[in-house]
NUZA-732257 format. One record per residue (C-alpha): residue number from 1; residue in one letter; x, y, z. Coordinates in nm, 4 decimals. Each point is the difference from the previous one (the first is absolute). Layout:
seq_type_u_v_w
NUM_A_X_Y_Z;
...
END
This chain:
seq_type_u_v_w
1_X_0.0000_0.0000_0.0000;
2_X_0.1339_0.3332_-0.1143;
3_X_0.0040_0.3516_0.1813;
4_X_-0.2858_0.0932_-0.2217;
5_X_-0.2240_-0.2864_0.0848;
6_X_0.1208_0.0396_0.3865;
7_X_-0.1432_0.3800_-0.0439;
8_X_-0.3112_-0.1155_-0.1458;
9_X_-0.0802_-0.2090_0.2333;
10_X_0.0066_0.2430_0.3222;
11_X_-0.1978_0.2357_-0.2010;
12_X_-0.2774_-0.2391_-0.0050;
13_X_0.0553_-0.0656_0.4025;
14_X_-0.0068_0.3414_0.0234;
15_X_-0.3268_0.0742_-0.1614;
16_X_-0.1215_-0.2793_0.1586;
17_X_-0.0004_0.0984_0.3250;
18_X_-0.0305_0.3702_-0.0826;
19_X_-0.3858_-0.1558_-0.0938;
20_X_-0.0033_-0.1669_0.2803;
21_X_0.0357_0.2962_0.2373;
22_X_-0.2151_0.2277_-0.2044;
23_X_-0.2960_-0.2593_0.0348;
24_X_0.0733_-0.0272_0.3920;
25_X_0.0265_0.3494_0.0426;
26_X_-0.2974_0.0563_-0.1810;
27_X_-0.1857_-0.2582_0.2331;
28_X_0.1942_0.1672_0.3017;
29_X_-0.2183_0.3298_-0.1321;
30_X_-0.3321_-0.1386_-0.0377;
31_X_0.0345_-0.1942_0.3817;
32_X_0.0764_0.3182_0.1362;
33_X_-0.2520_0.2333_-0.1559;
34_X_-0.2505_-0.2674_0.1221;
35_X_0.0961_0.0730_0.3263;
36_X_-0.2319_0.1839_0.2413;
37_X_0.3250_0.1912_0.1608;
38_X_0.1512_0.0528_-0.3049;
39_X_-0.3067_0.2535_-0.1788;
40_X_0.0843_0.1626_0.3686;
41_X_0.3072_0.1392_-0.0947;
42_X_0.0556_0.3449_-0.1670;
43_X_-0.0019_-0.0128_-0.3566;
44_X_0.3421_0.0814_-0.0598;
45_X_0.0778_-0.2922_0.1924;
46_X_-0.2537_-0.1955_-0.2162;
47_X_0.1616_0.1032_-0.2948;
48_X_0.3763_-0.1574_0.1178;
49_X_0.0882_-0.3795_-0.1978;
50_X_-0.0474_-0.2328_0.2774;
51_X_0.3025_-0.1541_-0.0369;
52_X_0.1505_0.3697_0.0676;
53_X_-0.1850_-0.0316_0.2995;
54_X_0.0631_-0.2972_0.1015;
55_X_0.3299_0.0607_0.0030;
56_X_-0.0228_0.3364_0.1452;
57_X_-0.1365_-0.1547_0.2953;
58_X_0.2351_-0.2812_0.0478;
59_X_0.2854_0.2206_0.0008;
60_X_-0.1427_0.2458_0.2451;
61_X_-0.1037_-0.3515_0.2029;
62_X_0.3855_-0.1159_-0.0219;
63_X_0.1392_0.3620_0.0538;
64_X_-0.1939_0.0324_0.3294;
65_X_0.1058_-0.3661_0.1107;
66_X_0.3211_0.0814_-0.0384;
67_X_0.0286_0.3372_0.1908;
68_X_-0.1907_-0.2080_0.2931;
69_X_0.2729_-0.2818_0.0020;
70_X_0.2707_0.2467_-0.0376;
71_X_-0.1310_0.2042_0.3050;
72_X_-0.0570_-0.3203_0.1963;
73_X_0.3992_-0.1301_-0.0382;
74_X_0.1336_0.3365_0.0841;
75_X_-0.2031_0.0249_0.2818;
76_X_0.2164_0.0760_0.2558;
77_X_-0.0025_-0.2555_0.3284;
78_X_0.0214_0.1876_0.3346;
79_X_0.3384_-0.0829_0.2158;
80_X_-0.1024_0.1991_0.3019;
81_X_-0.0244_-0.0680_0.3362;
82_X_-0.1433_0.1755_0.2584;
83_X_0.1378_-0.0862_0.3759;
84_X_-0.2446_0.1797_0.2107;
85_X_-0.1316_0.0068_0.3780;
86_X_0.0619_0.2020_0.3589;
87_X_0.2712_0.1547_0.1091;
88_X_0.2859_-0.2335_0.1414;
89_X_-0.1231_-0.3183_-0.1478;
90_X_0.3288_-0.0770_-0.1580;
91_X_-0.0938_0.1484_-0.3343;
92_X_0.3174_0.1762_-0.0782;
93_X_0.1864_-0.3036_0.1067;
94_X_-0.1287_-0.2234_-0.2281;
95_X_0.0726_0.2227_-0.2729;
96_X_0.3749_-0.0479_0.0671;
97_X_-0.0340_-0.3073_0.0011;
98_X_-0.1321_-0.0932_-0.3263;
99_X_0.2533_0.2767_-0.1423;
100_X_0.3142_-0.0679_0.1699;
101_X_-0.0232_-0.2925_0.2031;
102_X_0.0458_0.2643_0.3221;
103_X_-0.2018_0.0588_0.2856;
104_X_-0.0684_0.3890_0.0287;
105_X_0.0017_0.0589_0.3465;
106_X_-0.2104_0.2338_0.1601;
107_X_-0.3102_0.1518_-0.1267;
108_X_0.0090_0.2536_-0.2796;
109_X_-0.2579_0.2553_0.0218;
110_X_-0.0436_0.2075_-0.3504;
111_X_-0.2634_0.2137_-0.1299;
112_X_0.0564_-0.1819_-0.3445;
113_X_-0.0210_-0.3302_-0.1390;
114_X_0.2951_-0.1903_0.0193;
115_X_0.0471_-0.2144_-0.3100;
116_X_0.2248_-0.1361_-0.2246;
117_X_-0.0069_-0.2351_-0.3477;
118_X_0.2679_-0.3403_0.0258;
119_X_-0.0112_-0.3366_-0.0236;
120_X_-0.0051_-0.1719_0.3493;
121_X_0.2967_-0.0248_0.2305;
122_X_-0.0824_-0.4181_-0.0099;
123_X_0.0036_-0.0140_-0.4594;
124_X_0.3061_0.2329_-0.0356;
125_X_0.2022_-0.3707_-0.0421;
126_X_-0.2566_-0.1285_-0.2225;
127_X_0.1261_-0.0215_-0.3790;
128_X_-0.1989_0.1453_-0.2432;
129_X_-0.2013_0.2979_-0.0234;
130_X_-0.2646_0.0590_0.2959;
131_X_-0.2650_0.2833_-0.0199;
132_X_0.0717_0.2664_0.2841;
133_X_-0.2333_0.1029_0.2799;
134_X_-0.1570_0.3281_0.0573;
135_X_-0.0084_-0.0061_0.3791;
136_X_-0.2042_0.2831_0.1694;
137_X_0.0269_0.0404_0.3324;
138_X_-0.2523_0.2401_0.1396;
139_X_-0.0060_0.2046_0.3032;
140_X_-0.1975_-0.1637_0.2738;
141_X_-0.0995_0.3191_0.2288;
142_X_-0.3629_0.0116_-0.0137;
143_X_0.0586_0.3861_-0.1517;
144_X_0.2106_-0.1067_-0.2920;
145_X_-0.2421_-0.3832_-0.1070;
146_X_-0.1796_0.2120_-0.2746;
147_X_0.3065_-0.0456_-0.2049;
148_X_-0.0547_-0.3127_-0.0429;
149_X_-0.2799_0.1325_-0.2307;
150_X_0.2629_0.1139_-0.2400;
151_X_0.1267_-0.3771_-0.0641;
152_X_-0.2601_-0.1592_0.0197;
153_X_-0.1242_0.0391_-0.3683;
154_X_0.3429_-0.1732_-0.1054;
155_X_0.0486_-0.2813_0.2592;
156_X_0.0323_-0.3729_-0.0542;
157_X_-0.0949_-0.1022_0.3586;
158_X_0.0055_0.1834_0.3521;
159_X_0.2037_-0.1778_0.2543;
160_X_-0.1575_0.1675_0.3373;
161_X_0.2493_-0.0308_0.2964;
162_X_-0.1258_-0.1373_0.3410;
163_X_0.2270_0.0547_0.3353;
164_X_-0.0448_-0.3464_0.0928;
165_X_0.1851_0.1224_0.3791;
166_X_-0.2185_0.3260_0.0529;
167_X_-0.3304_-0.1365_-0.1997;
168_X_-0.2152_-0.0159_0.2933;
169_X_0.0211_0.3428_0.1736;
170_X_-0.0335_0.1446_-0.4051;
171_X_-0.2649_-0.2787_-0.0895;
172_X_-0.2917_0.2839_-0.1161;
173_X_0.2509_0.2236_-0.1771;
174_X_0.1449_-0.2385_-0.2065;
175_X_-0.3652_-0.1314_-0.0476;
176_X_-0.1077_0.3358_-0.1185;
177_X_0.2888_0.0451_-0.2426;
178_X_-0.0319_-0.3032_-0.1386;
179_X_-0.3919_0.0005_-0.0316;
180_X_0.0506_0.3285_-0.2023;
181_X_0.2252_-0.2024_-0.2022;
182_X_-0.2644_-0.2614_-0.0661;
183_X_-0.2614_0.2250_-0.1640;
184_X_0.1855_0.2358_-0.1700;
185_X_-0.1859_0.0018_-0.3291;
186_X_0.3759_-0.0031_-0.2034;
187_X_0.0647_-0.3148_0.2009;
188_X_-0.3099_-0.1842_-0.0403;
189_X_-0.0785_0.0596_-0.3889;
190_X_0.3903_-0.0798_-0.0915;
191_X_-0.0188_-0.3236_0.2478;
192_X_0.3730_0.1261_0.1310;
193_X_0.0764_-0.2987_0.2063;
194_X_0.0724_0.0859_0.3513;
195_X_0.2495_-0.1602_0.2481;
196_X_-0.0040_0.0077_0.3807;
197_X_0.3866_-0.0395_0.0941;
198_X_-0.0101_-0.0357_0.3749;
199_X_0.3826_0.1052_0.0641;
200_X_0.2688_-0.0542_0.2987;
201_X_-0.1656_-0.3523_0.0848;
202_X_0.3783_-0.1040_0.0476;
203_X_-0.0811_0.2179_0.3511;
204_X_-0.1351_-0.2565_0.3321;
205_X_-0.3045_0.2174_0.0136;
206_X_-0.1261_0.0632_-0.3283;
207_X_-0.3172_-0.1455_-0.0746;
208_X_-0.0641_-0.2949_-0.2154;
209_X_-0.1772_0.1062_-0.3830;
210_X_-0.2859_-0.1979_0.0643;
211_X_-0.1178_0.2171_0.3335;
212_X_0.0589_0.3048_-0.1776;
213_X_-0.1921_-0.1145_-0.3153;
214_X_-0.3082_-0.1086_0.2656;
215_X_0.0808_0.3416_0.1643;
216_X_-0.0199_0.2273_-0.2926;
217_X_-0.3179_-0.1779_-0.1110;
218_X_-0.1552_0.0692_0.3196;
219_X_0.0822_0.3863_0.0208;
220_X_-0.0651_0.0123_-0.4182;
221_X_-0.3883_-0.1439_0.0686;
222_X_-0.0240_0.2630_0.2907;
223_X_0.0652_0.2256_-0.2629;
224_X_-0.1827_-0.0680_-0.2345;
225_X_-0.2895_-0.0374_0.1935;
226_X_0.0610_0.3673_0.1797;
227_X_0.1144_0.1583_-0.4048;
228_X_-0.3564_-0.1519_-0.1432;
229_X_-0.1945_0.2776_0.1967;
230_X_0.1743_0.2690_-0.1961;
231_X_-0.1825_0.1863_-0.2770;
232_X_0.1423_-0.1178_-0.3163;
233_X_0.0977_0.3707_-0.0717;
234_X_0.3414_-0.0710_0.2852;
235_X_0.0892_-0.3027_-0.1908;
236_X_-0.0339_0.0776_-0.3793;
237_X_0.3166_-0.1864_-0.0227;
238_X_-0.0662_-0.3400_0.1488;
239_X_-0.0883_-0.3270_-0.0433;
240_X_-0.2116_-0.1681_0.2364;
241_X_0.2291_-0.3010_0.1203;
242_X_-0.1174_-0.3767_0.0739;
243_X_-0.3242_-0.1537_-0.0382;
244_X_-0.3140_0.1162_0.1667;
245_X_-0.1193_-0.1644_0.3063;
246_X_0.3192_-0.2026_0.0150;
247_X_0.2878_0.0578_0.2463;
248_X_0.2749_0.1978_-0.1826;
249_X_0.3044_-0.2107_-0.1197;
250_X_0.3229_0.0738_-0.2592;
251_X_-0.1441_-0.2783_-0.2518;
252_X_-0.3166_0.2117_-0.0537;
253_X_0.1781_0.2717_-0.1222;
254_X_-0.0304_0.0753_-0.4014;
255_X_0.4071_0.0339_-0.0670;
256_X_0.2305_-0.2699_0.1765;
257_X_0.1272_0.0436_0.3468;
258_X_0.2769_-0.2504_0.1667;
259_X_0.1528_0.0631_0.3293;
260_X_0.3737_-0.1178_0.0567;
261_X_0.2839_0.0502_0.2033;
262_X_0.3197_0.1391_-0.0368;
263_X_0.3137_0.1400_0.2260;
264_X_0.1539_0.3061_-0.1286;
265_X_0.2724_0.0138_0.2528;
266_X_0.1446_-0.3497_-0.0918;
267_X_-0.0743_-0.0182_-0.3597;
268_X_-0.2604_-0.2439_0.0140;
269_X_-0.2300_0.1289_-0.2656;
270_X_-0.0382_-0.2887_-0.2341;
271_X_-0.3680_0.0282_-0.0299;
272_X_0.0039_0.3765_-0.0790;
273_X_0.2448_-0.0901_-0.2652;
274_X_-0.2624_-0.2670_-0.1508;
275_X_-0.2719_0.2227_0.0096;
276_X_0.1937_0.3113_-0.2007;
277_X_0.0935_-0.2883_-0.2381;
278_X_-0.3763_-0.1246_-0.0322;
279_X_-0.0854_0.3248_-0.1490;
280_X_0.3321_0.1378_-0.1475;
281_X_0.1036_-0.2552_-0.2132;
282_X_0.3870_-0.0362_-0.0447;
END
């Protein structure tokens, strides 16, 4: 077979299916003018080849798909933690700790945030690369808690810190604090998962997590039994917290709350370390 008989050939393929479209895009027309929505549309629409159309709307269908996938995988995943709770709880300590590896001794009293973005003191061996942390702790004077507000929006999880020595004689404070935590509206519609660390349980007298879980449930129902009465007006920004008619416990709560135990002063703060890593991925 020659070139000229090769040429000949794909003409007739050509015309062929050149037919062939022409008849289905004729029968493409007469389906869609038969169309209730079709008559609908403006009659410069009308007047459009359906196949233009057709197309028209598949690329507008891919171009949108692919702006949403594109926004979804740069979608940036939040690395920060807040360490939070009352004064002299060990907060500043801790921080240290996961930095450096050092205990900070002493309390440090700032009208700031402390904070800091590194990978923890415990990976800086590991090989490979491992995602920092954006570590936030926050002032615990009852005067400077609102700042928490301001990290709130970004945070991966909230690790509150309980004074497992000194709980007791600060039971309702820390209950108020972290009730306030509990139904902030920021909190409960991003589900930021919240820890209870109960720190320096390396101390004779601290007391155990489990008593200051029960404890902290206790003073929470009081709470929110006493905070119901309030015109809604006070507490624009809350959530109501457990499940009505039931005695208030963590598990009831909409985001996740574990309690755990750590010691600041010796280093022990293996199960602060998993939590961070639960949310901030290396």
């Amino acid at each position: 077979m020659d070139m000229n008989e090769k040429i000949e050939i794909l003409k007739s393929e050509f015309q062929k299916l050149s037919k062939d479209g022409q008849a289905w895009v004729q029968h493409l027309s007469v389906e869609m003018n038969k169309q209730e929505w079709f008559q609908k549309l403006p009659p410069f629409i009308q007047n459009i080849p359906p196949l233009q159309l057709y197309v028209a709307l598949v690329v507008l269908f891919l171009t949108m798909f692919f702006f949403f996938i594109v926004r979804l995988f740069n979608r940036k995943t939040s690395n920060t933690i807040l360490l939070t709770g009352l004064s002299g709880s060990g907060k500043t300590v801790l921080f240290y700790q996961l930095r450096d590896g050092s205990a900070h001794q002493g309390t440090v009293t700032s009208m700031e945030p402390n904070e800091g973005s590194f990978v923890l003191h415990s990976e800086t061996t590991k090989k490979g690369k491992v995602k920092p942390v954006h570590l936030v702790d926050v002032p615990g004077h009852s005067r400077l808690q609102t700042k928490l507000d301001d990290f709130l929006p970004q945070a991966a999880g909230v690790v509150f810190v309980v004074d497992a020595v000194e709980f007791l004689p600060k039971s309702r404070a820390v209950s108020e604090y972290l009730y306030d935590i509990l139904t902030k509206a920021s909190v409960v519609k991003k589900n930021i998962p919240v820890l209870i660390l109960c720190n320096k349980v390396d101390k004779v007298t601290a007391h155990t997590k489990e008593f200051i879980r029960k404890q902290l449930e206790k003073e929470i129902d009081k709470l929110r039994a006493s905070r119901n009465v309030v015109s809604e007006a006070d507490v624009s920004n809350e959530f109501t917290l457990g499940i009505p008619g039931e005695t208030f416990a963590f598990s009831h709560c909409r985001n996740k709350v574990t309690v755990a135990e750590a010691s600041g002063g010796t280093g022990e703060i293996t199960q602060l370390e998993l939590f961070i890593r639960e949310h901030v991925k290396p």
